[in-house]
DRENNU-755381 format. One record per residue (C-alpha): residue number from 1; y, z, x. Coordinates in pm, 1 decimal, padded with zeros to 6 digits. Layout:
BEGIN
+-----+----------+----------+----------+
:   k :       yy :       zz :       xx :
+-----+----------+----------+----------+
: NUM :        Y :        Z :        X :
...
+-----+----------+----------+----------+
END
This chain:
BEGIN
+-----+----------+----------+----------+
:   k :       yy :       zz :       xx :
+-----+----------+----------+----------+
:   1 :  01784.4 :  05032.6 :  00022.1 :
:   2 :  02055.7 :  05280.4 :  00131.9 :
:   3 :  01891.3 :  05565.4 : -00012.2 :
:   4 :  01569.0 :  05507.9 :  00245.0 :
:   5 :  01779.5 :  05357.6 :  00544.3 :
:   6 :  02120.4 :  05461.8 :  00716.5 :
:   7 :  02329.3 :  05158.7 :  00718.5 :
:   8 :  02464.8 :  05156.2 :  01050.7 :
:   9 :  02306.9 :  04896.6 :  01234.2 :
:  10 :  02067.6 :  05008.3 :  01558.8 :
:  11 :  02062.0 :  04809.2 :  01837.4 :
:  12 :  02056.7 :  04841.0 :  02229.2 :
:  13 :  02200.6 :  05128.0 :  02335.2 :
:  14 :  02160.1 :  05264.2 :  01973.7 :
:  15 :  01824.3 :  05180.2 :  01969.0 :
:  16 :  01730.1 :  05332.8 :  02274.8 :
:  17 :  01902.5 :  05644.3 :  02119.5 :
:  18 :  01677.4 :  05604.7 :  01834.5 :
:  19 :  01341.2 :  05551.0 :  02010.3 :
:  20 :  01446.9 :  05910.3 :  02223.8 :
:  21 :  01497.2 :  06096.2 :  01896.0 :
:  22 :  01213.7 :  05973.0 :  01732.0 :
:  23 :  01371.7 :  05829.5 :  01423.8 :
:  24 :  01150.7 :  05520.3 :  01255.4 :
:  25 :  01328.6 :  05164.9 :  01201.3 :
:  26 :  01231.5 :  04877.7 :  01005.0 :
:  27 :  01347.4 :  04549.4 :  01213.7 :
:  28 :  01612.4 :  04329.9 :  01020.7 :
:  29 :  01457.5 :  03975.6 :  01029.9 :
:  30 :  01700.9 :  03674.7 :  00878.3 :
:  31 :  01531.6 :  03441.6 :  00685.5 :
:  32 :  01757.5 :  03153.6 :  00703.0 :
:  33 :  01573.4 :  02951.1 :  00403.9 :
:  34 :  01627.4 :  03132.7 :  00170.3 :
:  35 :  01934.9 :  03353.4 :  00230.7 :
:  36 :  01838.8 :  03684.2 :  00282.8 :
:  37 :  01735.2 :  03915.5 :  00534.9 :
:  38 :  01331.5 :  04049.5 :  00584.5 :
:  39 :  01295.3 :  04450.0 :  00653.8 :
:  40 :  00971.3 :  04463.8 :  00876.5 :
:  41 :  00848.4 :  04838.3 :  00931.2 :
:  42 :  00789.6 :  04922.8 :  01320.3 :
:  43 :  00610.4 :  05209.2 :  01380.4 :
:  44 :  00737.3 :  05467.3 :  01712.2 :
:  45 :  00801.8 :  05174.4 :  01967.2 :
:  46 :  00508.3 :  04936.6 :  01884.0 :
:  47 :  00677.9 :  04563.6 :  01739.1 :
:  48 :  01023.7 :  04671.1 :  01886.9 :
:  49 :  01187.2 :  04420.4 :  02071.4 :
:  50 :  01520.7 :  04459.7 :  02265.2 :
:  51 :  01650.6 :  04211.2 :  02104.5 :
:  52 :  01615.1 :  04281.0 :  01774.1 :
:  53 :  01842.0 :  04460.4 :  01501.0 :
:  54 :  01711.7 :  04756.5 :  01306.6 :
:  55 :  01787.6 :  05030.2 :  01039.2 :
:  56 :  01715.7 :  05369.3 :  01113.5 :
:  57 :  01578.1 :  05617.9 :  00840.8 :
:  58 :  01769.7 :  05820.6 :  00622.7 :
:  59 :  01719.1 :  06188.1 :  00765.3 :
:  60 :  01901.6 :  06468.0 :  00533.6 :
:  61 :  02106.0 :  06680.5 :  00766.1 :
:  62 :  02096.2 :  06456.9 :  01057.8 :
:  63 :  02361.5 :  06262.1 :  01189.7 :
:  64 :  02353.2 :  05845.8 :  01187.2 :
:  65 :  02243.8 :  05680.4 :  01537.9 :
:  66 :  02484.6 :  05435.4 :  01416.0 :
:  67 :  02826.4 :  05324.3 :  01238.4 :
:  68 :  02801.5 :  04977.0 :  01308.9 :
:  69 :  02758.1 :  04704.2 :  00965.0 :
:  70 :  02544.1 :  04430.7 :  00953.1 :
:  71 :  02668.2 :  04096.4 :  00941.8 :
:  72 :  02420.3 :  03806.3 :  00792.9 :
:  73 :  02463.9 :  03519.1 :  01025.2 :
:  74 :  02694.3 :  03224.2 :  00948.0 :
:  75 :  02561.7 :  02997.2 :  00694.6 :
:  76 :  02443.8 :  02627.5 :  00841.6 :
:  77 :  02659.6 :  02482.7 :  00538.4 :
:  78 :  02913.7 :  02601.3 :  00344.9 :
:  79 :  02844.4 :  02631.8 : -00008.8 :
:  80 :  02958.5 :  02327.2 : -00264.3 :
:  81 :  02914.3 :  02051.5 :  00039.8 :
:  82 :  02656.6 :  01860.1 :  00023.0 :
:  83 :  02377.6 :  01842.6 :  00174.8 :
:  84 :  02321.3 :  01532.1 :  00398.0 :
:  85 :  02014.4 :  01389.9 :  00237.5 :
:  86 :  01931.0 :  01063.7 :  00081.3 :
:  87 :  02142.7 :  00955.6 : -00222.4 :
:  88 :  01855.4 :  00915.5 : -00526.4 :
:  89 :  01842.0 :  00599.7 : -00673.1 :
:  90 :  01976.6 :  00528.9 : -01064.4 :
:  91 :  01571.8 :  00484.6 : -01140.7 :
:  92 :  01516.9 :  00839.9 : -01032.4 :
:  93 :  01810.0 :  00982.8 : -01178.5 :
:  94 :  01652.5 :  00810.8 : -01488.8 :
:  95 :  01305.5 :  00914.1 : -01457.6 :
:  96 :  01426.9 :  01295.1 : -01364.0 :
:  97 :  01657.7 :  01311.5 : -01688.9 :
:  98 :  01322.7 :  01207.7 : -01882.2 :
:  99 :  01121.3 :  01447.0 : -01780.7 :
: 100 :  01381.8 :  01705.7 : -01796.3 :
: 101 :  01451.5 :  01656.6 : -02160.8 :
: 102 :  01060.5 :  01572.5 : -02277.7 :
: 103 :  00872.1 :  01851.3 : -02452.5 :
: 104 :  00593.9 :  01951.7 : -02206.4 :
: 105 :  00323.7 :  01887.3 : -02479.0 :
: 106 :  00438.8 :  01513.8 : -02435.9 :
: 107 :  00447.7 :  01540.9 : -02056.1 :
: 108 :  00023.6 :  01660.2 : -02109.8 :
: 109 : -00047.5 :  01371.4 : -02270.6 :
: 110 :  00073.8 :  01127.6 : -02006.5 :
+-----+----------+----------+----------+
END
């Protein structure tokens, strides 16, 4: 990724910066379900938001519009603690283990 994109992270005043100088930016977009962030290409100022976070492209011989890292957001958990569903019962514990450990040729048949 850091050979396409700088790695300073773009936004307001930086992005403004970035939008004068023509530079294109892909929009950082968290995806909280699974863990990791989204890169979503913008092209010249259409899909930019003020809001948002972006990467600028990596331009040989031209200076970074920014210095700043990215920081993913805090996790909703912290890892190892559970989760806060329902426990599952000993009969689905039971039935799980079963169908973990039966051949899937057996698992056909039924």
């Amino acid at each position: 990724m850091w050979e396409s994109w700088d790695y300073g992270l773009v936004e307001g005043d930086d992005l403004t910066v970035a939008i004068i100088l023509e530079r294109p930016l892909t929009r950082i977009i968290w995806l909280p379900s699974v863990g990791y962030p989204l890169l979503r290409s913008v092209f010249r100022d259409a899909g930019i938001k003020p809001d948002g976070q972006y990467l600028a492209m990596h331009e040989c011989g031209h200076a970074r519009i920014s210095l700043k890292p990215w920081k993913p957001p805090k996790r909703e958990r912290q890892p190892g603690k559970p989760w806060g569903g329902r426990q599952p019962t000993e009969k689905e514990i039971s039935e799980f283990k079963w169908i973990w450990t039966t051949p899937f040729s057996q698992l056909k048949k039924k």
